[in-house]
LOZA-61059 format. One record per residue (C-alpha): residue in one letter; y, x, z. Coordinates in Angstrom, 3 decimals, padded with zeros to 6 digits. Each point is the difference from the previous one (the first is absolute). Layout:
# residues N
residuo | y | x | z
A | Y | X | Z
...
//
This chain:
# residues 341
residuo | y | x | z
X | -026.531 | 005.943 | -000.501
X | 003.087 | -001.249 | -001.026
X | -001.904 | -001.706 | -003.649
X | -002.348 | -001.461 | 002.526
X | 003.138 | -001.765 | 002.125
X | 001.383 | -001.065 | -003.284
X | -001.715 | -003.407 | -000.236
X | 001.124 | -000.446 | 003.292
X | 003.587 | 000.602 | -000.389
X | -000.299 | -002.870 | -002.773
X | -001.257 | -002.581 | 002.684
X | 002.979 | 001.155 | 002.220
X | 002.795 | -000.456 | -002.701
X | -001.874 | -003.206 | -001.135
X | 000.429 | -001.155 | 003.775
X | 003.510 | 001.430 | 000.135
X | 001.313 | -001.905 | -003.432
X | -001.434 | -003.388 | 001.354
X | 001.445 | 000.412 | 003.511
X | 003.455 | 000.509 | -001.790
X | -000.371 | -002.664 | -002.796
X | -000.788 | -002.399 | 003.272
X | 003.694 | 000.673 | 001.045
X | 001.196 | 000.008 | -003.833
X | -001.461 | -004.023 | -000.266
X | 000.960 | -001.134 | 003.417
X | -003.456 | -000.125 | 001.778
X | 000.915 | 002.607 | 002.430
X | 003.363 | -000.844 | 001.181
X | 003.004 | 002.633 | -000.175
X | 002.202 | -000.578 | 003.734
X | 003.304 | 000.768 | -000.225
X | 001.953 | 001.949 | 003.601
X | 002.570 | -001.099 | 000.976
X | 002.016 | 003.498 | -000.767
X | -000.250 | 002.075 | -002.785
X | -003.005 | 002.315 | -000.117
X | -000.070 | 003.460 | -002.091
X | -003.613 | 001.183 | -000.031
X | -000.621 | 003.396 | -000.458
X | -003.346 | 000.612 | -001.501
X | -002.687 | 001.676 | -002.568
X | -002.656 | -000.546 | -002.167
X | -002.209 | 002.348 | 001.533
X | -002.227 | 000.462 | 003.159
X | 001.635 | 002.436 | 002.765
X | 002.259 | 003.159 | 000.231
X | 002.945 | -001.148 | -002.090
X | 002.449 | 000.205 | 002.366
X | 000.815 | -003.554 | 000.942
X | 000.446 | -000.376 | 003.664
X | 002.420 | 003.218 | -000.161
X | 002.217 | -001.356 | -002.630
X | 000.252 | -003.423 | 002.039
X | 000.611 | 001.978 | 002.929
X | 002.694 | 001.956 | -002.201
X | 001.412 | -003.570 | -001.649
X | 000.311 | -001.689 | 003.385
X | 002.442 | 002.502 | 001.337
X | 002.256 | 000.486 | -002.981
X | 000.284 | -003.607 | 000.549
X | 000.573 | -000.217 | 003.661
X | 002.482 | 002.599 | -001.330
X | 001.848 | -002.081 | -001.926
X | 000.334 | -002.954 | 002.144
X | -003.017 | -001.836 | -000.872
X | -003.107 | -001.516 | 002.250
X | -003.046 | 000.328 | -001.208
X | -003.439 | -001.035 | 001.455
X | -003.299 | 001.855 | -000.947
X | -003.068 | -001.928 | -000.871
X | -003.230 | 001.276 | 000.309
X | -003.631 | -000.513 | -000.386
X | -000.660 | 002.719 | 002.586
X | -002.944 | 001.468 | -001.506
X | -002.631 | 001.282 | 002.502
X | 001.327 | -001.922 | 002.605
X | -002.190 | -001.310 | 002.949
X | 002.026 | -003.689 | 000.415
X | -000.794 | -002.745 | -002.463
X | 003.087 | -002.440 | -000.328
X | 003.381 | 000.525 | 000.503
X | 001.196 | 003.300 | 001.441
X | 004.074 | 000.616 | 000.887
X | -000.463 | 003.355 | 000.265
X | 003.995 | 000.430 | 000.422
X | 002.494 | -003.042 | 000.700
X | 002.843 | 002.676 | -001.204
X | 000.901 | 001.146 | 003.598
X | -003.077 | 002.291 | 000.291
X | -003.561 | -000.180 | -000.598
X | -002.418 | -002.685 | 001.847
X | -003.067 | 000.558 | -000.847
X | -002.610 | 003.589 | -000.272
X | -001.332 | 001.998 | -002.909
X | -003.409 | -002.010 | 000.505
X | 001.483 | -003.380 | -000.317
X | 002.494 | 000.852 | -002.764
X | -001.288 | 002.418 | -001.889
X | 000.434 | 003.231 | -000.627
X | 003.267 | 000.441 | -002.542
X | 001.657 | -003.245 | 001.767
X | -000.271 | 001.604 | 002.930
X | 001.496 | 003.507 | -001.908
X | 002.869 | -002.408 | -001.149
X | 000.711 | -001.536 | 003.286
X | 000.557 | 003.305 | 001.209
X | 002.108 | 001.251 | -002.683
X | 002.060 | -003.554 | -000.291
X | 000.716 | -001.478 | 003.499
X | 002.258 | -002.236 | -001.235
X | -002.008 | -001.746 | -002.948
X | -002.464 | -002.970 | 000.925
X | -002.994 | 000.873 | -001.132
X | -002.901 | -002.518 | -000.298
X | -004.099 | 000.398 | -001.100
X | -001.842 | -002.839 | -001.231
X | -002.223 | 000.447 | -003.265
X | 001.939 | -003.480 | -001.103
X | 003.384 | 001.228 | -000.698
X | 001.447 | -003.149 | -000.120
X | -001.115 | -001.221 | 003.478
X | 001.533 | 003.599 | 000.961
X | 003.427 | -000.551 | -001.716
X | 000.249 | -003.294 | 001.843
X | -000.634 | 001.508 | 003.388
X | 002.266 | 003.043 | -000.779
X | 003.085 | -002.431 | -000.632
X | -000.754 | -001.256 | 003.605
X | 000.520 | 002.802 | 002.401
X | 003.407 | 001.121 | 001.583
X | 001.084 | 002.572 | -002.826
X | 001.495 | -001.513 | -002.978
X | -001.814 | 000.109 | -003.176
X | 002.136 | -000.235 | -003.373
X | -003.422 | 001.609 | -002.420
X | -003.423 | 000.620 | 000.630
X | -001.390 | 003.222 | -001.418
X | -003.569 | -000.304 | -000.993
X | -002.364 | 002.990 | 000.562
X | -003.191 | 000.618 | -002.494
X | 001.178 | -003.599 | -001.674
X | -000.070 | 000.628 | -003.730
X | -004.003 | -002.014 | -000.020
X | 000.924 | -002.515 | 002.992
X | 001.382 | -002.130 | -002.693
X | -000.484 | -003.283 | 002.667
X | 003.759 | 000.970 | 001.041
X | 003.191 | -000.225 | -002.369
X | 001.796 | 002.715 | -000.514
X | 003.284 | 000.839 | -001.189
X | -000.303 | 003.330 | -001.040
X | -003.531 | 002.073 | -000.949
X | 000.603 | 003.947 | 000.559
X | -003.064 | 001.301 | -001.346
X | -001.043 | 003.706 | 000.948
X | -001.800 | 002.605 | -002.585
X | -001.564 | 003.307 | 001.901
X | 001.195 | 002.693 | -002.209
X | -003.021 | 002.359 | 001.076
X | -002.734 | -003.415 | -001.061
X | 002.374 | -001.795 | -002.369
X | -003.103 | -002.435 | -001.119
X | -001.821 | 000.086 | 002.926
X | -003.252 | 001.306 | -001.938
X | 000.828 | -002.244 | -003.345
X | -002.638 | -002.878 | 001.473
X | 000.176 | -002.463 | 002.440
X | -002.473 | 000.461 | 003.381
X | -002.305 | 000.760 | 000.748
X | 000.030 | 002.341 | -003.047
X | 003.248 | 000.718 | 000.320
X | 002.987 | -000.637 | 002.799
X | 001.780 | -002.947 | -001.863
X | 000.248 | -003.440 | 001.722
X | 001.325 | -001.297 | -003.100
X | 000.399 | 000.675 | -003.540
X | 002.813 | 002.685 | -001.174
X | 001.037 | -003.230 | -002.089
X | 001.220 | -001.519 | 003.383
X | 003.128 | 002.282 | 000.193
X | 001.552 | -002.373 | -002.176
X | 000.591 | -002.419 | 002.854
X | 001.863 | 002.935 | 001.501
X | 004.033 | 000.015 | 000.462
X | 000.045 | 003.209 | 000.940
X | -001.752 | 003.131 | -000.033
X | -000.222 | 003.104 | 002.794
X | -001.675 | 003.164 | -001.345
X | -001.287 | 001.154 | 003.294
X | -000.920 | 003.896 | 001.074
X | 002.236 | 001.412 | -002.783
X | 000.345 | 003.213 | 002.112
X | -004.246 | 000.605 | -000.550
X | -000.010 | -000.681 | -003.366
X | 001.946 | -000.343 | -003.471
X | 000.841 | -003.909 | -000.637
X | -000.185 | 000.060 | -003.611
X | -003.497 | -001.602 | 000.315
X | 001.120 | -002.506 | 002.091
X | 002.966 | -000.350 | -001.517
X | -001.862 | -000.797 | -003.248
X | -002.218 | -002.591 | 001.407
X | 003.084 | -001.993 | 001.076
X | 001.523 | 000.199 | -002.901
X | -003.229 | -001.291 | -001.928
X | -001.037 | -002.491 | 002.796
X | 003.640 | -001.269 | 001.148
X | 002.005 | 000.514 | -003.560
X | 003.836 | -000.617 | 001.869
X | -000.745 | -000.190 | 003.116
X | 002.247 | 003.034 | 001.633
X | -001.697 | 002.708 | 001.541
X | 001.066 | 002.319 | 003.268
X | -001.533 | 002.833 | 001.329
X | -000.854 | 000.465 | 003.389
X | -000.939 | 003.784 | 002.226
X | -002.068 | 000.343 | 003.006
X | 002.005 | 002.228 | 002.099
X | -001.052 | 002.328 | 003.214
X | 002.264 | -000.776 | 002.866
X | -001.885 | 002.426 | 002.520
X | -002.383 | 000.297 | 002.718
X | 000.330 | -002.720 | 002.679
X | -001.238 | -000.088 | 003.909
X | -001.312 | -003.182 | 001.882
X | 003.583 | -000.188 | 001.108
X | 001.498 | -000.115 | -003.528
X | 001.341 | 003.296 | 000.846
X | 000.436 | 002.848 | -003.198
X | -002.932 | 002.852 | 000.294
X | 000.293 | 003.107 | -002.006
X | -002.836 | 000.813 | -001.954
X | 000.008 | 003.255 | 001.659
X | -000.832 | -001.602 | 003.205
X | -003.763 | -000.615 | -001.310
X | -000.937 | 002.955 | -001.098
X | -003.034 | 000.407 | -002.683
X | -003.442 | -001.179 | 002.266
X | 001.519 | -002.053 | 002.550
X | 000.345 | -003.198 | -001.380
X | -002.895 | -002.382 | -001.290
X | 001.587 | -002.059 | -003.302
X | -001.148 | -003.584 | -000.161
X | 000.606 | -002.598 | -002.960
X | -001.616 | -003.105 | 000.124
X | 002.415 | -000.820 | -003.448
X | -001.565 | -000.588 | -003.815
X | 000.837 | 003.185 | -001.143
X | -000.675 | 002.764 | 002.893
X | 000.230 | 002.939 | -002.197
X | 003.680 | -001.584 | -000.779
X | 000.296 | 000.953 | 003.689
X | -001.612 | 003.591 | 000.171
X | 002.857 | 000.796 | -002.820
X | 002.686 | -001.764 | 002.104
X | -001.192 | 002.287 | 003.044
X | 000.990 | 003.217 | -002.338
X | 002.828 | -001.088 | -001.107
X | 001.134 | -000.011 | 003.553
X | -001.377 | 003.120 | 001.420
X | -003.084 | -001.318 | 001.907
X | -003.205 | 001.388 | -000.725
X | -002.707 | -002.051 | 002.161
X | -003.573 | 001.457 | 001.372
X | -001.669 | -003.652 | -001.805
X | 000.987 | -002.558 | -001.967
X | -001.756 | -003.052 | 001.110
X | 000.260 | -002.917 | -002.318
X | -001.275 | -003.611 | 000.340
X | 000.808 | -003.048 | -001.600
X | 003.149 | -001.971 | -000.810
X | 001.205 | -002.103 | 003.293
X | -002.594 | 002.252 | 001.757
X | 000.132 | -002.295 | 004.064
X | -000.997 | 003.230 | 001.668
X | -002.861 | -001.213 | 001.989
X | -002.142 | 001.847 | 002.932
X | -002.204 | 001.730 | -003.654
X | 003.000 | 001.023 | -001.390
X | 001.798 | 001.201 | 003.140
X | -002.849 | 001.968 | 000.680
X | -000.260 | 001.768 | -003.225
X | 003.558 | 001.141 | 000.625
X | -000.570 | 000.915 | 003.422
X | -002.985 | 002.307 | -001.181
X | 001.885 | 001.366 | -002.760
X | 002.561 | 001.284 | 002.645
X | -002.425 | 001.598 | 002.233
X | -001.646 | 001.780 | -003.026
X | 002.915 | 000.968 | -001.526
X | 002.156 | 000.966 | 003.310
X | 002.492 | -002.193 | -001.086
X | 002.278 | -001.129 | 002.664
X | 001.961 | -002.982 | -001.777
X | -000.013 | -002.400 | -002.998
X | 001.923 | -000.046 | -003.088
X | -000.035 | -003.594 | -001.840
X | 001.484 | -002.442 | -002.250
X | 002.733 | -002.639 | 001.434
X | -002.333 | -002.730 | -001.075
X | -002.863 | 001.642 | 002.159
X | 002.487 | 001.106 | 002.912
X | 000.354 | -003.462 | 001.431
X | -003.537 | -000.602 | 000.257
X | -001.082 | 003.771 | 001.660
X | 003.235 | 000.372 | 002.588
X | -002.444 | -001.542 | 002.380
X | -003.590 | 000.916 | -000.744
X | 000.578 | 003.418 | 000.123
X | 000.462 | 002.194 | 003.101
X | 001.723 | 002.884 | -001.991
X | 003.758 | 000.146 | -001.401
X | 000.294 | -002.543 | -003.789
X | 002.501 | 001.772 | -002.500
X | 001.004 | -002.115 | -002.582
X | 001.077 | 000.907 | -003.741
X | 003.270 | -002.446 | 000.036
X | 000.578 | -000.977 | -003.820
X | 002.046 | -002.472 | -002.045
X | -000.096 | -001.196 | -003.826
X | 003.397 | -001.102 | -001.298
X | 001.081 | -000.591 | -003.677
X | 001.486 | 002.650 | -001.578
X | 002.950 | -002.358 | -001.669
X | 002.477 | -001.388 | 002.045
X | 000.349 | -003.553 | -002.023
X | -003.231 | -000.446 | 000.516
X | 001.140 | -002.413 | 003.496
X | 002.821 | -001.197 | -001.484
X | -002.347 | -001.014 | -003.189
X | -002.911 | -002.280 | 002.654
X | 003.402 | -001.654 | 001.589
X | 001.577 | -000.645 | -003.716
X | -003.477 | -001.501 | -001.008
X | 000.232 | -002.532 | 003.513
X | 003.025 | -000.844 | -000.682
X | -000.636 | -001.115 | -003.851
X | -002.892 | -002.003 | 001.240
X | 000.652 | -003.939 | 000.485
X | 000.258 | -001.097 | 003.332
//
């Protein structure tokens, strides 16, 4: 199969190299915000732990004084347009409209604007409007959305796919070329706890020859209720919960579930950004009369779209990525403030 995708992977990078050479001669045009932006991105399709790390970013630098805005292109999203899906004092706008993972980050961040809109620039424009101040933009799944300047590129590697298949799709999971991590300023090994980097850590070296490199974990914070409230794993025993991931990499999930203690009656997995209609609702509901399950245990991403669907209790495996070094901030703020104004 993957010999047969092959010549199609070639039309896909031929299409990729002209959309970029566009922007390289000045027929597409490169718009500047009016703040700095630090785009946190990859070279490959899905699971790579972006949205975490921005979530993980954005409070280190609330943390440290800063005010960042999150732009988005809210994938899966029913709106078209602009979406403020947080003005910084609290969310405005529901999972459907924003998406699901802006909507995970408006819960997490209160205080950061957040704002969808698949042009990032029109987005960075609106975010600088609203009541919360705005002093950088961080730019979610931006490493390809080349139509916005950026100030610094943090480029993530998956240490368990470190070359995403070693093609580009549909034969493999690259969106660009392993070449590309040259335009990278930095680079985030990503899942370091599920896998040795040295792979990873060999493909930036190769691909991005100076270009420092951090390492990031995925870490287990616990079992959540609707509430936000801490459940103990013993709580659900083995059989009573139905585990749902609607993520790229379920089986990432079923190992996550172990690792805490939970041992579900079914695993029910559907696609990345899964919207959880009346089909997919159903299947869950059936699963939990079959099983004689009484309550769900899910992803955060997939939380915030089944808290209402659902007429039985929605656990929630709470997780964060942060970079293991601790210069690793104080490095994107060194690199913004080397930049010319």
């Amino acid at each position: 199969m993957r010999s047969l995708l092959l010549p199609l992977s070639g039309l896909y990078g031929a299409g990729v190299a002209l959309r970029l050479g566009l922007y390289r001669r000045g027929v597409l045009s490169v718009r500047s915000a009016s703040r700095p932006v630090v785009s946190i991105g990859n070279v490959a399709a899905g699971g790579t732990g972006k949205t975490p790390l921005v979530r993980w970013l954005a409070a280190e630098l609330v943390r440290r004084g800063r005010h960042p805005s999150i732009l988005t292109r809210g994938y899966g999203r029913s709106s078209r347009g602009t979406v403020v899906v947080s003005d910084g004092r609290g969310a405005l706008a529901g999972v459907a409209a924003s998406g699901d993972e802006p909507a995970l980050l408006a819960r997490a961040l209160p205080s950061v604007p957040i704002v969808a809109d698949a042009r990032r620039f029109v987005a960075a424009a609106r975010a600088e409007t609203l009541p919360a101040p705005v002093d950088l933009h961080l730019l979610d799944d931006g490493f390809s959305h080349v139509g916005l300047a950026r100030d610094v590129d943090v480029v993530l590697l998956d240490a368990t796919d470190p070359d995403a298949g070693g093609a580009l799709l549909p034969a493999g999971l690259l969106r660009e070329p392993l070449s590309a991590l040259a335009r990278a300023d930095l680079v985030v090994v990503t899942k370091t706890e599920q896998a040795d980097p040295d792979a990873a850590l060999e493909v930036a070296r190769r691909w991005a020859p100076g270009v420092p490199v951090f390492r990031a974990r995925t870490e287990v914070l616990g079992i959540r209720d609707g509430e936000g409230r801490h459940v103990d794993p013993s709580d659900l025993p083995a059989g009573t919960t139905v585990a749902v991931a609607g993520i790229a990499r379920p089986d990432a999930f079923r190992a996550t579930l172990a690792s805490v203690g939970v041992s579900p009656a079914e695993l029910l997995s559907f696609r990345d950004h899964e919207p959880y209609g009346p089909a997919a609702v159903g299947r869950i509901e059936r699963a939990l009369e079959e099983t004689g399950a009484n309550a769900v245990v899910t992803t955060e991403k997939d939380a915030v779209k089944l808290d209402a669907p659902l007429g039985v209790p929605v656990f929630r495996v709470a997780v964060e990525a942060r970079v293991v070094e601790s210069s690793f901030v104080t490095e994107v703020l060194s690199m913004l403030s080397r930049r010319p104004s």
